[in-house]
C-alpha atoms as an extended CHARMM CRD file, in Angstrom:
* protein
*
       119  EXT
         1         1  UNK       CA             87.9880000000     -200.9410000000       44.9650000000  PROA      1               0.0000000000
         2         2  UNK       CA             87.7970000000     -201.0950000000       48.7460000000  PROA      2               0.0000000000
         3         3  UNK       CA             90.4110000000     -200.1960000000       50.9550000000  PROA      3               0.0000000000
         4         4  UNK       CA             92.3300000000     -203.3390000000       52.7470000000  PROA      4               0.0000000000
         5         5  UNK       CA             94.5560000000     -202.7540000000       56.0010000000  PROA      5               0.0000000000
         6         6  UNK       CA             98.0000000000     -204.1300000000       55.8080000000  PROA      6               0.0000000000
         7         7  UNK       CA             98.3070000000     -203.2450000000       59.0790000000  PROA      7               0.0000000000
         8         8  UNK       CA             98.5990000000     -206.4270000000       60.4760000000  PROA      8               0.0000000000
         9         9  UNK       CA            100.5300000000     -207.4090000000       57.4120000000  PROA      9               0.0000000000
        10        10  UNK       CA            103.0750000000     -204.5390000000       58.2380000000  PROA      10              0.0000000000
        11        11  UNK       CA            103.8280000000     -205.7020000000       61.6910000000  PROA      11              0.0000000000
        12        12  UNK       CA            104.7410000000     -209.1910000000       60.6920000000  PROA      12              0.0000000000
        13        13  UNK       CA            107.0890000000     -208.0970000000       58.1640000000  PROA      13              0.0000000000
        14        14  UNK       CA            108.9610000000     -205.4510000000       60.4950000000  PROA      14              0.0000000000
        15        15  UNK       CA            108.8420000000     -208.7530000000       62.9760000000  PROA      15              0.0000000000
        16        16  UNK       CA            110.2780000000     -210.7060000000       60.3610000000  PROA      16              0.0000000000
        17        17  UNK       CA            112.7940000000     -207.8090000000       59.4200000000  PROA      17              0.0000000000
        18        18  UNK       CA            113.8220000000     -207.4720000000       63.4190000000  PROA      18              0.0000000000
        19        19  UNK       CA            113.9020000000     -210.8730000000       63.8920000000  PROA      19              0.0000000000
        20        20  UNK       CA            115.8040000000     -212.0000000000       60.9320000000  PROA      20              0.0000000000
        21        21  UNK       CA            118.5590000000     -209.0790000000       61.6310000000  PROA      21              0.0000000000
        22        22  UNK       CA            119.1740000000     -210.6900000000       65.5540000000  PROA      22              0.0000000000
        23        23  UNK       CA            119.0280000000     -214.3260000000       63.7290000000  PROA      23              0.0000000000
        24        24  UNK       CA            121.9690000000     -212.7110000000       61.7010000000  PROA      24              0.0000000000
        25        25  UNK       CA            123.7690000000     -211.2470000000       64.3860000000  PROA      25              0.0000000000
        26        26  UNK       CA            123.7950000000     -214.6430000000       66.7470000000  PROA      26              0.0000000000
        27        27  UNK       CA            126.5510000000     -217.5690000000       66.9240000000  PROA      27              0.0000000000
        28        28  UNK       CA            125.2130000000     -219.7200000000       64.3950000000  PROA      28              0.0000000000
        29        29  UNK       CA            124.2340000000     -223.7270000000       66.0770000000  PROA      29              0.0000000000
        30        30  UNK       CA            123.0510000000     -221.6090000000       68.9430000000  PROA      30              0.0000000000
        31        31  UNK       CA            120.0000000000     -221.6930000000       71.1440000000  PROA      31              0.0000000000
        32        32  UNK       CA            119.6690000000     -217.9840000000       70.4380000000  PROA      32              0.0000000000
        33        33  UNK       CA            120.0480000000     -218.8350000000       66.5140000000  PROA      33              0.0000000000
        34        34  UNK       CA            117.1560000000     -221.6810000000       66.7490000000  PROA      34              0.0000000000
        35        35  UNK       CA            114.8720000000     -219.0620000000       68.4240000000  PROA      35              0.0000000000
        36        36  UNK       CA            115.6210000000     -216.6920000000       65.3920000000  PROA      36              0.0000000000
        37        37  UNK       CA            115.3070000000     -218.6840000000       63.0080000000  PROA      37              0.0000000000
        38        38  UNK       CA            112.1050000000     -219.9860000000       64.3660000000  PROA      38              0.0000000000
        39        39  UNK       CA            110.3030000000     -216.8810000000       64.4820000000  PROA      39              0.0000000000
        40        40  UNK       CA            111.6030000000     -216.4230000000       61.2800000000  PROA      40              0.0000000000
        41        41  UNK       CA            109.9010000000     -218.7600000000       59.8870000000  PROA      41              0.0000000000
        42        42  UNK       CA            106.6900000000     -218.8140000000       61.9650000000  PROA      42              0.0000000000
        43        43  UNK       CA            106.4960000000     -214.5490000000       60.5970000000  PROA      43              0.0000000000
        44        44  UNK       CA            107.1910000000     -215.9090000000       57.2890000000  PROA      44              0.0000000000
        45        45  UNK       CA            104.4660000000     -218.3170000000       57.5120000000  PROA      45              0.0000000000
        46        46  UNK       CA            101.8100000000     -215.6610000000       59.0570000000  PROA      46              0.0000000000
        47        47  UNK       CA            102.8790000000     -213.5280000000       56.2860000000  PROA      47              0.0000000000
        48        48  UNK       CA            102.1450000000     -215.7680000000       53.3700000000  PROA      48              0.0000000000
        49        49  UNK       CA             98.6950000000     -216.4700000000       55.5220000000  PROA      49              0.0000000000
        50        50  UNK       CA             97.9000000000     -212.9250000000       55.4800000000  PROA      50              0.0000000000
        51        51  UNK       CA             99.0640000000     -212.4520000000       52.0080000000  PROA      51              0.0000000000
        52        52  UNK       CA             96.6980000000     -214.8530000000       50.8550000000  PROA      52              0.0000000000
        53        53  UNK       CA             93.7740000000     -213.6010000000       52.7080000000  PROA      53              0.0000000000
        54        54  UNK       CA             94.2830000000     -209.6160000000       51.3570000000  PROA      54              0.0000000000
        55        55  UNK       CA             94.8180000000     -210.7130000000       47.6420000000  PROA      55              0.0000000000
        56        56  UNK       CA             91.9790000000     -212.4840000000       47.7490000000  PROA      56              0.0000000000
        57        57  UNK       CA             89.9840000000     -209.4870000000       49.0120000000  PROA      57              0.0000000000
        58        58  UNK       CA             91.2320000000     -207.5910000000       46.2670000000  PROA      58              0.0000000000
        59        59  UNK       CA             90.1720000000     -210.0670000000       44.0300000000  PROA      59              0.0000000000
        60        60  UNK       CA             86.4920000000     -209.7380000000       44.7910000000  PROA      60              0.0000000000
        61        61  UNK       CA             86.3180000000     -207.0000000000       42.7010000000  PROA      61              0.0000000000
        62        62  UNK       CA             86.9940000000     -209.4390000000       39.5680000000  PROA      62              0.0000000000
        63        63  UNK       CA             83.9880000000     -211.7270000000       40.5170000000  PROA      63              0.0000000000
        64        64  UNK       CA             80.4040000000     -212.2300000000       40.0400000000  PROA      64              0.0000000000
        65        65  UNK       CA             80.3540000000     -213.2570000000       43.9820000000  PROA      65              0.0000000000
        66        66  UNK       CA             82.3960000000     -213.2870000000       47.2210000000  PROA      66              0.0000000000
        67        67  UNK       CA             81.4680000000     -216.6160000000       47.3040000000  PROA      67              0.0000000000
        68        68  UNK       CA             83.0080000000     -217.5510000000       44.1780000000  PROA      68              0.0000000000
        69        69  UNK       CA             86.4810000000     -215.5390000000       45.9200000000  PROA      69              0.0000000000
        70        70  UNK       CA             86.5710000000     -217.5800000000       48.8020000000  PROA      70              0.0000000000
        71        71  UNK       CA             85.8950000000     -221.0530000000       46.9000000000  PROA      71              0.0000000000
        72        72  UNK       CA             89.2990000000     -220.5020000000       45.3090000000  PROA      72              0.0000000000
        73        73  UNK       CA             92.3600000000     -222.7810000000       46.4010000000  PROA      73              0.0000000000
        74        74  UNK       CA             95.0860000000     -220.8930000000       48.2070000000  PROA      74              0.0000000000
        75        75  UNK       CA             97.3930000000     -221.2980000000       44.9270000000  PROA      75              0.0000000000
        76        76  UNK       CA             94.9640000000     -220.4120000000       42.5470000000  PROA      76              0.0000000000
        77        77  UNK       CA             94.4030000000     -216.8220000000       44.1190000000  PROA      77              0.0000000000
        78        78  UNK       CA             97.9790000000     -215.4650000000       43.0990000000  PROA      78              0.0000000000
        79        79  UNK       CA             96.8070000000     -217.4130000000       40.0090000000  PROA      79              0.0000000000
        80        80  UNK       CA             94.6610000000     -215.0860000000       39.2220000000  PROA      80              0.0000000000
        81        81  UNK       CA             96.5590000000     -211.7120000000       40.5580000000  PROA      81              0.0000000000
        82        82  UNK       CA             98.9540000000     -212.5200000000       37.3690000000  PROA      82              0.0000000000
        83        83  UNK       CA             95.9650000000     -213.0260000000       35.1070000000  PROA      83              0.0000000000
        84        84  UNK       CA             94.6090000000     -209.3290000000       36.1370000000  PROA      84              0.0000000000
        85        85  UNK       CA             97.9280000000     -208.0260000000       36.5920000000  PROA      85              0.0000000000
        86        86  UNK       CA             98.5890000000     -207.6950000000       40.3680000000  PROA      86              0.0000000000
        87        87  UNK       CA            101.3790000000     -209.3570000000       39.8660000000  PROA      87              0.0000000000
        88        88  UNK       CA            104.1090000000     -210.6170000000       37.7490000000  PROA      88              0.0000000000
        89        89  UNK       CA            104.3890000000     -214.5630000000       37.4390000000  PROA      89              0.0000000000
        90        90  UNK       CA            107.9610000000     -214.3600000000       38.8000000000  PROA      90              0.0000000000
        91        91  UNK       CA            106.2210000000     -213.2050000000       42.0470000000  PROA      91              0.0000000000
        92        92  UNK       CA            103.5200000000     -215.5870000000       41.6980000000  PROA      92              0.0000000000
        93        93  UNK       CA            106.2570000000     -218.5620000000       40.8650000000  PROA      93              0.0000000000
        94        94  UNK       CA            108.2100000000     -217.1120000000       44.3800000000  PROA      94              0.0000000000
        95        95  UNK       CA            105.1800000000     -217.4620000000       46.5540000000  PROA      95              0.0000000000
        96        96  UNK       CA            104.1020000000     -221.1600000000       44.9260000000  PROA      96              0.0000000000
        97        97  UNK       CA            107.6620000000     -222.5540000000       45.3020000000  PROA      97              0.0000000000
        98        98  UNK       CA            107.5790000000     -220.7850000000       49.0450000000  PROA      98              0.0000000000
        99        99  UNK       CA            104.0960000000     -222.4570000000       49.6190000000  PROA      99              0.0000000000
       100       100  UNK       CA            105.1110000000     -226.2720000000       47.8410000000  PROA      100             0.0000000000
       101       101  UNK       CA            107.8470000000     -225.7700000000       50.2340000000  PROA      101             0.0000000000
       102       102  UNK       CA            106.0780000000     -225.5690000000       53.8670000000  PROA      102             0.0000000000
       103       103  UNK       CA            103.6000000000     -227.7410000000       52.6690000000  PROA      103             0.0000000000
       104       104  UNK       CA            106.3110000000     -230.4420000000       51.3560000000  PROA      104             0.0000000000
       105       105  UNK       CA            109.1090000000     -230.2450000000       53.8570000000  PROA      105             0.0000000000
       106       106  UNK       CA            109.6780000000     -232.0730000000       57.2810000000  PROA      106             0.0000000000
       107       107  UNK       CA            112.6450000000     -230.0740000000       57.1400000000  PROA      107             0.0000000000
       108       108  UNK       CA            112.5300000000     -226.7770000000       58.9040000000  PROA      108             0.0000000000
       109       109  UNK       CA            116.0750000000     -226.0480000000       58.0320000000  PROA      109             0.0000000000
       110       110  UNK       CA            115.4460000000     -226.6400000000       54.2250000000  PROA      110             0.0000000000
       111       111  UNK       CA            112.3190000000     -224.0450000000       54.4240000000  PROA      111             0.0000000000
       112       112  UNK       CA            115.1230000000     -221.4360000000       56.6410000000  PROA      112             0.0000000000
       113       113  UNK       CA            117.3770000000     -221.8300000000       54.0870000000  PROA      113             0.0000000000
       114       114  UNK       CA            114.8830000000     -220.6590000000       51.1770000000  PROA      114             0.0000000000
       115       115  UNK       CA            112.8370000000     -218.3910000000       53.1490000000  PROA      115             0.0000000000
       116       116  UNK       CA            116.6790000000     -216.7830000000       53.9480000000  PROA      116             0.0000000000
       117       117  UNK       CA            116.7860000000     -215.7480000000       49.7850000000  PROA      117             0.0000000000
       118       118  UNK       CA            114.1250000000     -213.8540000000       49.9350000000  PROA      118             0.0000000000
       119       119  UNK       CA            116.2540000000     -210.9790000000       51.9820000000  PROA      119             0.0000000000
């Protein structure tokens, strides 16, 4: 199996880390906490982006093509991490709830206040 660089992936969640503890550290209904809790959110965003993209490069491996890799739906490839054991469903469950989340909500607060669980 090829090698895949995190590094990217690494930053974003020291970002989130950093920006999460000053969210933390803020007066809550603050301009400084809305900033936090932005970023927060955008890194958590970017992170499930990039998650995406490196499990499915590991899951090329598994496939008669690349092609047949990158026809899968975003879902689908943590799908099939559990099926080859990448992952345990709980995780997979965590990152589908996560995703029907962003993709369901108006609400930025109600996405803060799950993406704040996963600490």
């Amino acid at each position: 199996m090829a090698n895949i660089d995190t590094t990217y992936l690494e930053h974003c969640i020291a970002t989130l880390v950093r920006a999460f503890n000053f969210y933390n550290r803020v007066e809550k209904n603050s301009i400084e906490s809305d900033m936090y809790r932005c970023s927060c959110l955008k890194q958590f965003e970017i992170i499930l982006e990039q998650s995406g993209k490196l499990t499915r490069k590991s899951l090329k491996p598994y496939f008669h093509s690349s092609k047949e890799v990158d026809k899968l739906y975003f879902k689908d490839i943590f799908r099939h991490c559990v099926l080859r054991s990448m992952m345990t469903l709980e995780e997979c469950e965590r990152w589908l709830q996560y995703s029907n989340i962003c993709n369901d909500s108006d609400d930025s607060q109600e996405t803060a206040n799950y993406a704040e669980t996963w600490t």
